[in-house]
N, C-alpha and C positions, 0 to 999 in steps of 0.2 A: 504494500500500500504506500502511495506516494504523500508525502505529508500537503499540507494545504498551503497554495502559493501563499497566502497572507493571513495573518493571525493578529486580529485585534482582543487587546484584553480590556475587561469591559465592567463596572459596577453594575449594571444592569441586566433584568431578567429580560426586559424588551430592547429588543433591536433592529433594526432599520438598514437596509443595504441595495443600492442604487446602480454600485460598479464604480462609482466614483474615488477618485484618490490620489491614486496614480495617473487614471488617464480623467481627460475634460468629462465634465456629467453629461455633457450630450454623447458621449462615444461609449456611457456604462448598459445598464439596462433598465427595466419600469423597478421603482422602489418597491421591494417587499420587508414586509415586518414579520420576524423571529419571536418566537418566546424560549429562553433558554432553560431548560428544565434540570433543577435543582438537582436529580441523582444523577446525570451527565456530567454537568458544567459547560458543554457548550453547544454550538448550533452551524449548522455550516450551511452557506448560500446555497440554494440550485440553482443558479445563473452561470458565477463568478467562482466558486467554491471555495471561499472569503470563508475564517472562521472564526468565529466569534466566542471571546472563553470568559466565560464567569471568574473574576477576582476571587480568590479563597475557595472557589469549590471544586471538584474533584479531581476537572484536566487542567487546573493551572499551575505550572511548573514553573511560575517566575520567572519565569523567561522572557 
């Protein structure tokens, strides 16, 4: 398994992800909204495959 191009670490359970960042927002994709669920830690894009890690909870390695 190839790990995720980009890993944003996050204090929130809701998240939002557009494709923006790196590239202009018009060149990302339609914003969709996450909810990250507590016994995971995190949530990853189906666009962009962007992943998004809850601060303190299970997948986040401080990194």
């Amino acid at each position: 398994m190839q790990p995720p191009p980009e890993v944003i670490r996050t204090k929130h359970h809701r998240v939002a992800c557009d494709g923006s960042g790196q590239v202009e927002a018009a060149l990302g994709h339609p914003r969709v909204y996450y909810q990250i669920d507590d016994s995971i830690g995190f949530v990853d894009c189906g666009y962009c495959d962007r992943r998004f890690v809850l601060e303190g909870g299970p997948a986040d390695t401080g990194q």
